[in-house]
mmCIF file of the N, C-alpha and C atoms, coordinates in Angstrom:
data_MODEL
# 
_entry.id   MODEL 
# 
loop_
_atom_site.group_PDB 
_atom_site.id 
_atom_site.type_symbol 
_atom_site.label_atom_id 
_atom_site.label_alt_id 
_atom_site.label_comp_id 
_atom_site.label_asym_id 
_atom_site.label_entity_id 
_atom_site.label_seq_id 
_atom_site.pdbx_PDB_ins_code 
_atom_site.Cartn_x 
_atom_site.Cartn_y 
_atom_site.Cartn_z 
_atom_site.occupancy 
_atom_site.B_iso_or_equiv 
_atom_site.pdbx_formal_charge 
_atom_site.auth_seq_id 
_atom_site.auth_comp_id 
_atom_site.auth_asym_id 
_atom_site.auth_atom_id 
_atom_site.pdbx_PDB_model_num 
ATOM 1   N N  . UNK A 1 1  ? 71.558  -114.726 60.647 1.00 0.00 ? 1  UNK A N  1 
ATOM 2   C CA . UNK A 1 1  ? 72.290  -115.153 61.820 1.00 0.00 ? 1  UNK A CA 1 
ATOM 3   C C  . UNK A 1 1  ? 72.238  -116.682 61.935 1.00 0.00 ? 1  UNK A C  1 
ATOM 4   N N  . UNK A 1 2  ? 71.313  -117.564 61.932 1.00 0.00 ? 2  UNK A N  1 
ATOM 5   C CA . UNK A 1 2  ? 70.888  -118.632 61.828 1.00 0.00 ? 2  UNK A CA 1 
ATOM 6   C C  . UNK A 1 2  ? 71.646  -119.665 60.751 1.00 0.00 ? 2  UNK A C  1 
ATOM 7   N N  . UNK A 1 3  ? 71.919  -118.918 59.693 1.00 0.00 ? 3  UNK A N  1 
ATOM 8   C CA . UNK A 1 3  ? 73.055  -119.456 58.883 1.00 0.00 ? 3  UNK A CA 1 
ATOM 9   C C  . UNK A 1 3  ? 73.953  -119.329 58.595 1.00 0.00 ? 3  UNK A C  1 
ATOM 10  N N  . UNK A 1 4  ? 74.591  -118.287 59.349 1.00 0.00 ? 4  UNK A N  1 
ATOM 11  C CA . UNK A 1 4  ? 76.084  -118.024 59.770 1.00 0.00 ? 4  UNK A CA 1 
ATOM 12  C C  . UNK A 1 4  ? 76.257  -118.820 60.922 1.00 0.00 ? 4  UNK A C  1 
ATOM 13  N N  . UNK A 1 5  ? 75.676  -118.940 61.665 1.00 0.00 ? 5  UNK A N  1 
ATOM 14  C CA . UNK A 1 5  ? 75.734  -120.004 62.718 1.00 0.00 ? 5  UNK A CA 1 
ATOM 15  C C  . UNK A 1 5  ? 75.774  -121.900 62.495 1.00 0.00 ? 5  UNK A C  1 
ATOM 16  N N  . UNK A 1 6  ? 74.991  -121.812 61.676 1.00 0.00 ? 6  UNK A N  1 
ATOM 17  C CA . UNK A 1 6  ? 75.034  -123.144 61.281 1.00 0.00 ? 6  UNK A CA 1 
ATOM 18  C C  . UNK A 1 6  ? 76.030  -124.008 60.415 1.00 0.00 ? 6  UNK A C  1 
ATOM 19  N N  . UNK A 1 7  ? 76.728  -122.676 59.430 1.00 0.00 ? 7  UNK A N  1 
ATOM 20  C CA . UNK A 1 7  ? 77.335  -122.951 58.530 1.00 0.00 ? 7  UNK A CA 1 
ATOM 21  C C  . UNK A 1 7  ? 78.885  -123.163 59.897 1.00 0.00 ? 7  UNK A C  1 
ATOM 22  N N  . UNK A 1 8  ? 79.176  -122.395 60.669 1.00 0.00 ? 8  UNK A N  1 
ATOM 23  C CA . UNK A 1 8  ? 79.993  -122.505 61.545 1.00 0.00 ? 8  UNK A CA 1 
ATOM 24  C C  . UNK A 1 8  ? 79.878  -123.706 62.321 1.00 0.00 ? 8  UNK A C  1 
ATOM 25  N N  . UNK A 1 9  ? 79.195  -123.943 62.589 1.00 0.00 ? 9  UNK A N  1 
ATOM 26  C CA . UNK A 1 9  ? 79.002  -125.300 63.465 1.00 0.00 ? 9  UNK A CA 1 
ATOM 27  C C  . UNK A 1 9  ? 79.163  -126.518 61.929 1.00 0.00 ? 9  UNK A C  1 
ATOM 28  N N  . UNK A 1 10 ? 78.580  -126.461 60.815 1.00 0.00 ? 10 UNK A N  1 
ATOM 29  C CA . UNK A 1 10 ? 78.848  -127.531 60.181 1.00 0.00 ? 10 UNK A CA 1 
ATOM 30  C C  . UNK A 1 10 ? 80.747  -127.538 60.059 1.00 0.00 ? 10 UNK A C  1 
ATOM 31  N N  . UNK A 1 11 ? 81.115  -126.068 59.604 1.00 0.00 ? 11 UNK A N  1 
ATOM 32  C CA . UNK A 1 11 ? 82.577  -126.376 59.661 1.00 0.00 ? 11 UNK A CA 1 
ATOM 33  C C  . UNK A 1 11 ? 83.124  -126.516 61.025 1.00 0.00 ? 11 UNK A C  1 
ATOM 34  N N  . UNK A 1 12 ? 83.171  -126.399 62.008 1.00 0.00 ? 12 UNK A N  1 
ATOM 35  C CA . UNK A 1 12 ? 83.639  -126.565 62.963 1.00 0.00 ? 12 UNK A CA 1 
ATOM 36  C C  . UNK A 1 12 ? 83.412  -128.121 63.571 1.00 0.00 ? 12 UNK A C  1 
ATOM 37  N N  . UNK A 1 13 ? 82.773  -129.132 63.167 1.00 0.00 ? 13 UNK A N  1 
ATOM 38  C CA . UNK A 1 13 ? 82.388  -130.326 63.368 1.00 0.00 ? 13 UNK A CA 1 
ATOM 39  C C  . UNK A 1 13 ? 83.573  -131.192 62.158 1.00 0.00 ? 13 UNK A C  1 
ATOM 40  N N  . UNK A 1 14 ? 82.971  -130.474 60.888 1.00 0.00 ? 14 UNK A N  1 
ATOM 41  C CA . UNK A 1 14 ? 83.766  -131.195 59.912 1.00 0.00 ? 14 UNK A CA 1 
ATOM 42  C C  . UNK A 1 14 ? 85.449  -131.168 59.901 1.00 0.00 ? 14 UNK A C  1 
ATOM 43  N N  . UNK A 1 15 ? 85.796  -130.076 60.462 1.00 0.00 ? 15 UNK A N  1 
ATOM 44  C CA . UNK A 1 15 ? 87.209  -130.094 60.774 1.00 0.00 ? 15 UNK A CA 1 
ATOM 45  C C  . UNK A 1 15 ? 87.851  -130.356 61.950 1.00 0.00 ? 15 UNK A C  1 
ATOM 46  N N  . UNK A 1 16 ? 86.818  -131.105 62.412 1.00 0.00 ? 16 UNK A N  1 
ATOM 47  C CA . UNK A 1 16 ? 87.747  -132.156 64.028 1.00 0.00 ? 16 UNK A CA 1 
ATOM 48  C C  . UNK A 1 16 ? 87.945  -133.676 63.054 1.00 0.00 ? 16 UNK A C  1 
ATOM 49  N N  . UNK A 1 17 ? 87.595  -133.786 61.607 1.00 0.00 ? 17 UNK A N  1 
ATOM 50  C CA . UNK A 1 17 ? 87.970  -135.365 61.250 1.00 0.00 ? 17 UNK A CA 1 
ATOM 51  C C  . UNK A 1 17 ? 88.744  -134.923 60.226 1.00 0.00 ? 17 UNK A C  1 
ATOM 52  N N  . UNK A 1 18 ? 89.442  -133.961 59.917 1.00 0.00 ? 18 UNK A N  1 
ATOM 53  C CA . UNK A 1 18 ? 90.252  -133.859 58.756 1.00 0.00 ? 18 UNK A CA 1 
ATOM 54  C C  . UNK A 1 18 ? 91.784  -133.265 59.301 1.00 0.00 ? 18 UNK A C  1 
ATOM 55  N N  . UNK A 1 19 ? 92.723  -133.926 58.445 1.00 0.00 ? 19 UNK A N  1 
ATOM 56  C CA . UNK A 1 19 ? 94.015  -133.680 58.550 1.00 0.00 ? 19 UNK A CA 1 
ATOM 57  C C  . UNK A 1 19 ? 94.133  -132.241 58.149 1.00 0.00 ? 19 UNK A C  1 
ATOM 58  N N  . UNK A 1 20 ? 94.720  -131.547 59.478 1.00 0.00 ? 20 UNK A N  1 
ATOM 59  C CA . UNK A 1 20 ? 95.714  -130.001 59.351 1.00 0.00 ? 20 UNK A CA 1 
ATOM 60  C C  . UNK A 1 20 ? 95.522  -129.779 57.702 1.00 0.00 ? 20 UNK A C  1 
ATOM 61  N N  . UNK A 1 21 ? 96.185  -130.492 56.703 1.00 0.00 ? 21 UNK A N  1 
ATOM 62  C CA . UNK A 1 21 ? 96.847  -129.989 55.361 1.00 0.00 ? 21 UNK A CA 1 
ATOM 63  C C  . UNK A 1 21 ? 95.261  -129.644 54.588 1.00 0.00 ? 21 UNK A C  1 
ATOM 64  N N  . UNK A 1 22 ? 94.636  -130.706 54.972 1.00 0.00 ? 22 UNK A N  1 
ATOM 65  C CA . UNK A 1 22 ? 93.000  -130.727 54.175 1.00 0.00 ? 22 UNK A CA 1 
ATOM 66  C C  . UNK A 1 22 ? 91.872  -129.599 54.781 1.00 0.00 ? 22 UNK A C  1 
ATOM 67  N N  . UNK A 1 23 ? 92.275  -128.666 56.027 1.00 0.00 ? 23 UNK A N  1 
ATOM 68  C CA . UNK A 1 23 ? 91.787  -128.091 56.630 1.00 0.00 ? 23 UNK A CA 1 
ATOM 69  C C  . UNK A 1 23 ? 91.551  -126.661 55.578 1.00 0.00 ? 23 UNK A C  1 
ATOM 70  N N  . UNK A 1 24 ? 92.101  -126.653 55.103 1.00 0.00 ? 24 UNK A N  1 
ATOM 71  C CA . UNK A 1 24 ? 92.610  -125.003 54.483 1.00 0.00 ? 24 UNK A CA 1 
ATOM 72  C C  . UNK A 1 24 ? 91.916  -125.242 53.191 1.00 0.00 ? 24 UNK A C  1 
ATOM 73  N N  . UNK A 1 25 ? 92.163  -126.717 52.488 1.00 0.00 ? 25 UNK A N  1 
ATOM 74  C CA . UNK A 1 25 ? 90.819  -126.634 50.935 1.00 0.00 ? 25 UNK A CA 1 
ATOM 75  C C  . UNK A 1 25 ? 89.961  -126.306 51.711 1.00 0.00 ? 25 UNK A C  1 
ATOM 76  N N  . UNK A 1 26 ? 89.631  -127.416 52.726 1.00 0.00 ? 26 UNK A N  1 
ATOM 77  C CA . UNK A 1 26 ? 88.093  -127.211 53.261 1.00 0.00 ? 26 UNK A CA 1 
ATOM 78  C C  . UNK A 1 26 ? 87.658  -125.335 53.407 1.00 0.00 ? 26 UNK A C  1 
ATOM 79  N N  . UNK A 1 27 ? 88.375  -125.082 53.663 1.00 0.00 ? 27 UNK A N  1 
ATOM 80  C CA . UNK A 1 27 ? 88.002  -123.621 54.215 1.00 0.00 ? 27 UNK A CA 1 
ATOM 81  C C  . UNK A 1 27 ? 87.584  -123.085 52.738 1.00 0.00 ? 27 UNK A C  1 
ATOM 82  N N  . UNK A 1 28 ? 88.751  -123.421 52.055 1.00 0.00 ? 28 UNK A N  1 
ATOM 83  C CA . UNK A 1 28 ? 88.097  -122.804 51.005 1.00 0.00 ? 28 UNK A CA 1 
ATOM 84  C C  . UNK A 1 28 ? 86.929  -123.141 49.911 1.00 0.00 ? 28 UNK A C  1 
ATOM 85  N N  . UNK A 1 29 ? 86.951  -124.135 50.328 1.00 0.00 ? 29 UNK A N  1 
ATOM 86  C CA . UNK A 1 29 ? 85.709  -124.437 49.254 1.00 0.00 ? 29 UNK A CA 1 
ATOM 87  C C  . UNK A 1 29 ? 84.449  -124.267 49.912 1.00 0.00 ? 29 UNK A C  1 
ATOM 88  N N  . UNK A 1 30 ? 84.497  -123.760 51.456 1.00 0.00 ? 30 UNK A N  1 
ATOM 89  C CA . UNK A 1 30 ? 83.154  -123.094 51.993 1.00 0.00 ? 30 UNK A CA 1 
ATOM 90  C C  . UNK A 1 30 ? 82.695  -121.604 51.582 1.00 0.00 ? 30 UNK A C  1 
ATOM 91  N N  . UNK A 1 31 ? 84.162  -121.133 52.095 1.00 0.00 ? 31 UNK A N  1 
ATOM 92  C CA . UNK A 1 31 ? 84.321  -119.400 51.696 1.00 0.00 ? 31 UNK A CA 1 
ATOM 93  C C  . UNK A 1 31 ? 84.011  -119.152 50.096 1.00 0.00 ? 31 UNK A C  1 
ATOM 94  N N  . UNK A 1 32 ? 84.217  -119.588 48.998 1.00 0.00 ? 32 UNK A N  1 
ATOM 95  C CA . UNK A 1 32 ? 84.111  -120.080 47.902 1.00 0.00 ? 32 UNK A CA 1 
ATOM 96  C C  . UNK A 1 32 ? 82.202  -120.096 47.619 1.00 0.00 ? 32 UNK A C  1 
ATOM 97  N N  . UNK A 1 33 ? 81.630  -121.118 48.099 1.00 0.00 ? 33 UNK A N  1 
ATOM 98  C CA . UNK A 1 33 ? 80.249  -121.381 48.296 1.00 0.00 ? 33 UNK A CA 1 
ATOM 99  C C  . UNK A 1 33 ? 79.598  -120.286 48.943 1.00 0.00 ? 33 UNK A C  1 
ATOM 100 N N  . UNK A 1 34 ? 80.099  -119.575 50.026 1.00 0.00 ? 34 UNK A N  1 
ATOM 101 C CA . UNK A 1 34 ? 79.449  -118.559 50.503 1.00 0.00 ? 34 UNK A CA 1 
ATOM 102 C C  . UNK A 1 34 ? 79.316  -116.984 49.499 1.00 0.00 ? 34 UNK A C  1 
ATOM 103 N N  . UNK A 1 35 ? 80.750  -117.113 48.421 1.00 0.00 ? 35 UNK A N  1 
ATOM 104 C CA . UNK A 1 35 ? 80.458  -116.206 47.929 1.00 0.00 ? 35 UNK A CA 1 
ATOM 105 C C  . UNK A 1 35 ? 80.047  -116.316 46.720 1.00 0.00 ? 35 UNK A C  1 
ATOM 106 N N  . UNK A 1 36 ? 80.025  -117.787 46.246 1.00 0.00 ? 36 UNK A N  1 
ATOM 107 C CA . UNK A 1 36 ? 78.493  -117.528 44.699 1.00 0.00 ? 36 UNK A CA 1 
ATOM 108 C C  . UNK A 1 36 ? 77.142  -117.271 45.266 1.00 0.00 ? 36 UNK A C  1 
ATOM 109 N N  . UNK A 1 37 ? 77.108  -117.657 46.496 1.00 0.00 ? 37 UNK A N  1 
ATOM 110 C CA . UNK A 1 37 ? 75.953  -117.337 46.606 1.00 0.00 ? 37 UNK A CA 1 
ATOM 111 C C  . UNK A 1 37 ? 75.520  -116.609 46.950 1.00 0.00 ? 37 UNK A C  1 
ATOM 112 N N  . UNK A 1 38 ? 76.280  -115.159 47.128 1.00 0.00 ? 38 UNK A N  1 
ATOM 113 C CA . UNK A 1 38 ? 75.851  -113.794 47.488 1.00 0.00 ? 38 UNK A CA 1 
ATOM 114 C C  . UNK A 1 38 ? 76.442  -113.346 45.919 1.00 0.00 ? 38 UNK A C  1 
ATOM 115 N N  . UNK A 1 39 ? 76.575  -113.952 45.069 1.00 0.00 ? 39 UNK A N  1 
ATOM 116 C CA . UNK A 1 39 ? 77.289  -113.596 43.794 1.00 0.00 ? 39 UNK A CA 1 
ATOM 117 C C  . UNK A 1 39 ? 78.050  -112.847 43.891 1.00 0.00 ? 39 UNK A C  1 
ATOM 118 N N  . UNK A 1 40 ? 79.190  -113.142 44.282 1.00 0.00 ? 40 UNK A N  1 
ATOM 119 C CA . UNK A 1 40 ? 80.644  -111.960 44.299 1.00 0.00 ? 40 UNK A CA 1 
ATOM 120 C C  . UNK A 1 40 ? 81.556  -112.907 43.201 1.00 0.00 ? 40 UNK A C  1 
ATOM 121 N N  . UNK A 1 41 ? 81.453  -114.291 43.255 1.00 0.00 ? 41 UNK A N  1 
ATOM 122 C CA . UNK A 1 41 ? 82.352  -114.907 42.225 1.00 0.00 ? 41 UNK A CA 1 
ATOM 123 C C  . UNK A 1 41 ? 81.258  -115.580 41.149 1.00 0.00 ? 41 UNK A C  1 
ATOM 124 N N  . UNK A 1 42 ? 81.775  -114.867 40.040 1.00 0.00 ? 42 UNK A N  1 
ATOM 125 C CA . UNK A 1 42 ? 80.966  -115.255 39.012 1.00 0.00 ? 42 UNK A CA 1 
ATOM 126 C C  . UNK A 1 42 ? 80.880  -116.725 38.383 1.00 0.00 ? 42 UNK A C  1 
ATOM 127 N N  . UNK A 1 43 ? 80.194  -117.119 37.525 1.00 0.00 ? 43 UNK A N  1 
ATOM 128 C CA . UNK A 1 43 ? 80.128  -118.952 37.591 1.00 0.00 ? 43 UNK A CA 1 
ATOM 129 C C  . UNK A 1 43 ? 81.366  -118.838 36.609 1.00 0.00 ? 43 UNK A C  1 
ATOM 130 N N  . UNK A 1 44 ? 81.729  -118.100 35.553 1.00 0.00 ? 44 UNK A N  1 
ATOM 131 C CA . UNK A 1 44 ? 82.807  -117.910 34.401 1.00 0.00 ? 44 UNK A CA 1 
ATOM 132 C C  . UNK A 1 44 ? 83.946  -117.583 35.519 1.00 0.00 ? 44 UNK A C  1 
ATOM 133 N N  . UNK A 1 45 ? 84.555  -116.974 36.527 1.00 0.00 ? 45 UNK A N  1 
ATOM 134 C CA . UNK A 1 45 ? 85.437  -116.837 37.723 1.00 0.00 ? 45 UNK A CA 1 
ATOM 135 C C  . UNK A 1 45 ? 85.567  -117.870 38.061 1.00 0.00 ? 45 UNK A C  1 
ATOM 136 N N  . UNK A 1 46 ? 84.673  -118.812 38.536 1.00 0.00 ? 46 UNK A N  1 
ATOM 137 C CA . UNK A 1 46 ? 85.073  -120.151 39.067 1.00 0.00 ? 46 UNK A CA 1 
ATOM 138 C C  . UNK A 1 46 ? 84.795  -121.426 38.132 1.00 0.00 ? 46 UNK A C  1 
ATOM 139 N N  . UNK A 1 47 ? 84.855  -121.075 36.932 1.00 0.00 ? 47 UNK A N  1 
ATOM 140 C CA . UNK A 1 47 ? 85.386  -122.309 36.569 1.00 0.00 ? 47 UNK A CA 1 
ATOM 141 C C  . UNK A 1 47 ? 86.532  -121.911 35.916 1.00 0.00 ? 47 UNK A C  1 
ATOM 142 N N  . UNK A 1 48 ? 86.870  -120.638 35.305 1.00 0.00 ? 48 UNK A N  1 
ATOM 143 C CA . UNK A 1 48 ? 88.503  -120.729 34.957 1.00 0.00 ? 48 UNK A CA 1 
ATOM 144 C C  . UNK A 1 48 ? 89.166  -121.118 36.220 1.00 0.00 ? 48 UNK A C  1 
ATOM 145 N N  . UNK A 1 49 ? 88.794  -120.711 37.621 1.00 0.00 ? 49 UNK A N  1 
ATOM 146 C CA . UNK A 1 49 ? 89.819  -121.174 38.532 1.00 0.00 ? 49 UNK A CA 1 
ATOM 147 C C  . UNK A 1 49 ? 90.035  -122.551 38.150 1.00 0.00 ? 49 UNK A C  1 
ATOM 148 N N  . UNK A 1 50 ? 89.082  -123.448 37.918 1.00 0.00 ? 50 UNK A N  1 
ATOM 149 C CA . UNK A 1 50 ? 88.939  -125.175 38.114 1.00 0.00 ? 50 UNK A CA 1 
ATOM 150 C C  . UNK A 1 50 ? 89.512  -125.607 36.901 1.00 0.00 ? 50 UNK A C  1 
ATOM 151 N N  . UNK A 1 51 ? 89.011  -124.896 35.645 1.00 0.00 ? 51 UNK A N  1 
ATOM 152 C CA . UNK A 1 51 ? 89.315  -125.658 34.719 1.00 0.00 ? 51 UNK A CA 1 
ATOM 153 C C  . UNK A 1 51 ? 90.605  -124.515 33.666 1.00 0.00 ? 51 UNK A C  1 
ATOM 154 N N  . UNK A 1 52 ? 91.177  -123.777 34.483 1.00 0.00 ? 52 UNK A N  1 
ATOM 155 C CA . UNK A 1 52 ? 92.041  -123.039 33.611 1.00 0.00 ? 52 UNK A CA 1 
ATOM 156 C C  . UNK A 1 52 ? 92.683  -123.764 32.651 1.00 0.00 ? 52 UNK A C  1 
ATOM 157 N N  . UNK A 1 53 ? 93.333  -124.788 32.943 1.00 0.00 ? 53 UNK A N  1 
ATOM 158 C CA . UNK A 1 53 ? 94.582  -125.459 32.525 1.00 0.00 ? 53 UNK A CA 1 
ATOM 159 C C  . UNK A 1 53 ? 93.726  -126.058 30.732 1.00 0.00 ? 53 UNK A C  1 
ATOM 160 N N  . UNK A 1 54 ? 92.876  -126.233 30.997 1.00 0.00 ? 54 UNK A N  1 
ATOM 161 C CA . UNK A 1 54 ? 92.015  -127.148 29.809 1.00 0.00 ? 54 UNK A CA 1 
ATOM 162 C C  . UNK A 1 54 ? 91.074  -126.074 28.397 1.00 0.00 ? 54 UNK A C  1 
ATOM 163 N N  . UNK A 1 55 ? 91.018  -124.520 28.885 1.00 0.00 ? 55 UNK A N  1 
ATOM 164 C CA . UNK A 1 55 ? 90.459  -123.492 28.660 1.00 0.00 ? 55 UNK A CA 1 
ATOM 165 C C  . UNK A 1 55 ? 91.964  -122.917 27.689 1.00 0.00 ? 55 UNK A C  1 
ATOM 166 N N  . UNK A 1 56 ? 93.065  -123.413 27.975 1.00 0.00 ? 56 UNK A N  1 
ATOM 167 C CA . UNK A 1 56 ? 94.692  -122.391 27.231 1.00 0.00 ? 56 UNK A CA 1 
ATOM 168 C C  . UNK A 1 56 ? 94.320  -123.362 25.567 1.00 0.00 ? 56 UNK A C  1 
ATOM 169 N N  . UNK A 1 57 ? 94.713  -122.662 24.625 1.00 0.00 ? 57 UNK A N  1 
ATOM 170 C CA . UNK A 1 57 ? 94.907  -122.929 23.058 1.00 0.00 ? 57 UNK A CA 1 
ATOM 171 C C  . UNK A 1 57 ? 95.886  -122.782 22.951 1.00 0.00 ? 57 UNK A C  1 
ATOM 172 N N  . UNK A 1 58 ? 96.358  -123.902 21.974 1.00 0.00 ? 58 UNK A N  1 
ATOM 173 C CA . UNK A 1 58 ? 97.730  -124.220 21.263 1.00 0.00 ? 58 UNK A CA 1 
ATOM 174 C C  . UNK A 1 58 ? 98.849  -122.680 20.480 1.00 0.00 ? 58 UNK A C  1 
ATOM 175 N N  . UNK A 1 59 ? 97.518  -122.289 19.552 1.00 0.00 ? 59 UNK A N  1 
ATOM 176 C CA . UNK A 1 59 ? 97.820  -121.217 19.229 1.00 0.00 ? 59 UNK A CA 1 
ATOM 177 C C  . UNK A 1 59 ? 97.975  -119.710 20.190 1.00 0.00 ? 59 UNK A C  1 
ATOM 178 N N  . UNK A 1 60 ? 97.516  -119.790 20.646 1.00 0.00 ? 60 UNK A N  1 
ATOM 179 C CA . UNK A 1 60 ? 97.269  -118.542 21.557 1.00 0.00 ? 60 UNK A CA 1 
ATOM 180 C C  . UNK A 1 60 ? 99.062  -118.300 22.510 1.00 0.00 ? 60 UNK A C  1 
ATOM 181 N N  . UNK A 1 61 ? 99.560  -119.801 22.668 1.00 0.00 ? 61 UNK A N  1 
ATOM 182 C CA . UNK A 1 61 ? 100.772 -120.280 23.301 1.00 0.00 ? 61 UNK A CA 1 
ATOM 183 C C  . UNK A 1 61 ? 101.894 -119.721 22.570 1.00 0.00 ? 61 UNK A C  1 
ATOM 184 N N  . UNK A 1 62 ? 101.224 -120.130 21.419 1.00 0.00 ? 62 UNK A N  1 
ATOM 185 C CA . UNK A 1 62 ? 102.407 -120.169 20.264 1.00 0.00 ? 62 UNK A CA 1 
ATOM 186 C C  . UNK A 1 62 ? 102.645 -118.524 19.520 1.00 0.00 ? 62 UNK A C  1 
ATOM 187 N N  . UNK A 1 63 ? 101.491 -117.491 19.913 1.00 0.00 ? 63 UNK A N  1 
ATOM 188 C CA . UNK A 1 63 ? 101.068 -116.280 19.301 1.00 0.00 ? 63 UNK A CA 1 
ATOM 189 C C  . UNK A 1 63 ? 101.985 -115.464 20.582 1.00 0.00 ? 63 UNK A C  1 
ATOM 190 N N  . UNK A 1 64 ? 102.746 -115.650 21.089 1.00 0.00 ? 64 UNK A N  1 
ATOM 191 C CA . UNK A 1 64 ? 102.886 -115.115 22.758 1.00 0.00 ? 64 UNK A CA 1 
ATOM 192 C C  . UNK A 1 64 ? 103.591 -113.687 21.916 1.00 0.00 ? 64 UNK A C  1 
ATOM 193 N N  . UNK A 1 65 ? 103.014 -112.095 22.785 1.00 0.00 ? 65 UNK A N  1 
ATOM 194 C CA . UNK A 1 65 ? 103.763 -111.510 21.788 1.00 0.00 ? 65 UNK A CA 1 
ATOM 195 C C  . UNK A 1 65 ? 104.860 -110.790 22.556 1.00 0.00 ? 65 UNK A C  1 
ATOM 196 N N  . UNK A 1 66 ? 105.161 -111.065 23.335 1.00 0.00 ? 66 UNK A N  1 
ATOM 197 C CA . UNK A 1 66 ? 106.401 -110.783 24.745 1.00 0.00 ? 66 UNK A CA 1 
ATOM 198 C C  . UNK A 1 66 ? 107.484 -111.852 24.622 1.00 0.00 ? 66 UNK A C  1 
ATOM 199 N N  . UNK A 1 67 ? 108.657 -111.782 24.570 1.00 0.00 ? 67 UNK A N  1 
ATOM 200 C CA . UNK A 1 67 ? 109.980 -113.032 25.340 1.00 0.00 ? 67 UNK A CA 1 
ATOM 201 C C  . UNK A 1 67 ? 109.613 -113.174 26.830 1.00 0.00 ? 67 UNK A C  1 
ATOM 202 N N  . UNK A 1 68 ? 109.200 -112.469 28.113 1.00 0.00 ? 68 UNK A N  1 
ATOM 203 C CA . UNK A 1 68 ? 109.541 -112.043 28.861 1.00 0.00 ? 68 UNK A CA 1 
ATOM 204 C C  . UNK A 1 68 ? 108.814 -112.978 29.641 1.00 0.00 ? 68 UNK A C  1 
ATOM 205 N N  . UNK A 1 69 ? 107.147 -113.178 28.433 1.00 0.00 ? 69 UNK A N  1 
ATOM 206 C CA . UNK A 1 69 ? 105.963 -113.731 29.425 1.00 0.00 ? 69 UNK A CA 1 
ATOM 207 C C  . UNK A 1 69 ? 106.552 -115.308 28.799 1.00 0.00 ? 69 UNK A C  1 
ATOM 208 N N  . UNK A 1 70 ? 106.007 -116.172 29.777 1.00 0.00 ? 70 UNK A N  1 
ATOM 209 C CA . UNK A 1 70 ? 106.147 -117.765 29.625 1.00 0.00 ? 70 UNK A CA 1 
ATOM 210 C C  . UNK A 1 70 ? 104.735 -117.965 28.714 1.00 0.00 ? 70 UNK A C  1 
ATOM 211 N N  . UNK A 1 71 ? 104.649 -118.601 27.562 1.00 0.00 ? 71 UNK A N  1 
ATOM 212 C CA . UNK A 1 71 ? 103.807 -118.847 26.484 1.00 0.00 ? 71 UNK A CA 1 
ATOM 213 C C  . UNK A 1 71 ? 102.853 -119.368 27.439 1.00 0.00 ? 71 UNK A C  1 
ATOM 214 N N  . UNK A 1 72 ? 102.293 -120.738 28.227 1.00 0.00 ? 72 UNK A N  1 
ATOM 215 C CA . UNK A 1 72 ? 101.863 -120.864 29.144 1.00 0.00 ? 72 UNK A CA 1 
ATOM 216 C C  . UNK A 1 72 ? 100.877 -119.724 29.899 1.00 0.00 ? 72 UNK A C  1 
ATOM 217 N N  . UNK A 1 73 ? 101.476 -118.904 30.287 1.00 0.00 ? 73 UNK A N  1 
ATOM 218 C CA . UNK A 1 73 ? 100.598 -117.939 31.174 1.00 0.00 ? 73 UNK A CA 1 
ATOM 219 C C  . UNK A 1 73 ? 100.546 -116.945 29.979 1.00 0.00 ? 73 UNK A C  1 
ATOM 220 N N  . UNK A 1 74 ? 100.874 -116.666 28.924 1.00 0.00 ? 74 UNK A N  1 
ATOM 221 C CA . UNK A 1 74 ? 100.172 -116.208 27.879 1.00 0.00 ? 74 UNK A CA 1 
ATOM 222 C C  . UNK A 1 74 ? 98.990  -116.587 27.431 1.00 0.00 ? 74 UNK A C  1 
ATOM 223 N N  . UNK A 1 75 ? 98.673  -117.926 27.086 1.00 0.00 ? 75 UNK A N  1 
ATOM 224 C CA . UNK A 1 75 ? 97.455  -118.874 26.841 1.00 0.00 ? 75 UNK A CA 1 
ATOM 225 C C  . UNK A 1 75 ? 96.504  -118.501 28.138 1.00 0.00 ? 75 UNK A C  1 
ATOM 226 N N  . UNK A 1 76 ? 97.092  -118.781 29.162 1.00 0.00 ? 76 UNK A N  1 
ATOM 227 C CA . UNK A 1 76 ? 95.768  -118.241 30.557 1.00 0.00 ? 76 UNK A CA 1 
ATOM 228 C C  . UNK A 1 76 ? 95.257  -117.034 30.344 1.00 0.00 ? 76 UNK A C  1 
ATOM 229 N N  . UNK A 1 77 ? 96.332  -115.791 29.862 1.00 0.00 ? 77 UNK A N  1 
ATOM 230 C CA . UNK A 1 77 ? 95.603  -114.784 29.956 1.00 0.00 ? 77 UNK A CA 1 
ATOM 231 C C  . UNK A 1 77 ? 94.450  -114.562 28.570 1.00 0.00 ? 77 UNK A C  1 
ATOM 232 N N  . UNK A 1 78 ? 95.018  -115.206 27.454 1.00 0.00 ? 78 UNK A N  1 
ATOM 233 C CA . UNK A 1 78 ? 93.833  -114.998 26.537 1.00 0.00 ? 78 UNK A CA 1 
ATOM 234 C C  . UNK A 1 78 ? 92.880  -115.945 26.836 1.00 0.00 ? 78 UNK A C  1 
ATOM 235 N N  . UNK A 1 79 ? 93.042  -117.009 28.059 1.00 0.00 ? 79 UNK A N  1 
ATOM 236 C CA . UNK A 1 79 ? 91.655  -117.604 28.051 1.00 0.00 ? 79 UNK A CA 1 
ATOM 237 C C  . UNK A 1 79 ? 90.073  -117.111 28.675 1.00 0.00 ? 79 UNK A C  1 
ATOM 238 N N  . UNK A 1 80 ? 91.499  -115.937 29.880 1.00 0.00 ? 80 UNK A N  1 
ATOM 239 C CA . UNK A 1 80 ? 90.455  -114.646 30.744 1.00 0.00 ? 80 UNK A CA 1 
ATOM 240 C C  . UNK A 1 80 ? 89.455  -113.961 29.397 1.00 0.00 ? 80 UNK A C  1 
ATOM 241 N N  . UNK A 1 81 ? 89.856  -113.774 28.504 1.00 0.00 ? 81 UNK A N  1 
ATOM 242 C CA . UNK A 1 81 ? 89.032  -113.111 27.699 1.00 0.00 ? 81 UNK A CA 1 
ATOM 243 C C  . UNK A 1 81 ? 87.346  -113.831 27.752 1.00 0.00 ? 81 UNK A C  1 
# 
């Protein structure tokens, strides 16, 4: 209780100095923190979120075995592997 409370009061302080648009990362990068640390998002879950784009191979793009899928999100999905 004590840190559901606190964690509320830290966000509820921190979002009287941030712009509307910046309100909603903020949210999420608490909600985010709250759930590695009950481990619901795994550390391999959150860094493909962060670093998907850098995780896709050339080949993997180029191997796409669909017309349908965009080579692009072909490469993301073999990076889930």
């Amino acid at each position: 209780v004590l840190i559901a409370r606190l964690t509320e009061a830290v966000y509820v302080n921190i979002c009287r100095g941030l712009f509307k648009k910046d309100k909603s990362i903020f949210s999420l990068l608490i909600a985010v923190q709250i759930l590695r640390q009950c481990k619901s998002i795994a550390e391999a879950e959150w860094n493909f979120l962060l670093r998907a784009g850098v995780l896709v191979k050339a080949e993997d793009e180029a191997n796409c075995p669909v017309a349908w899928l965009d080579p692009k999100k072909w490469g993301l999905l073999c990076a889930l592997e």
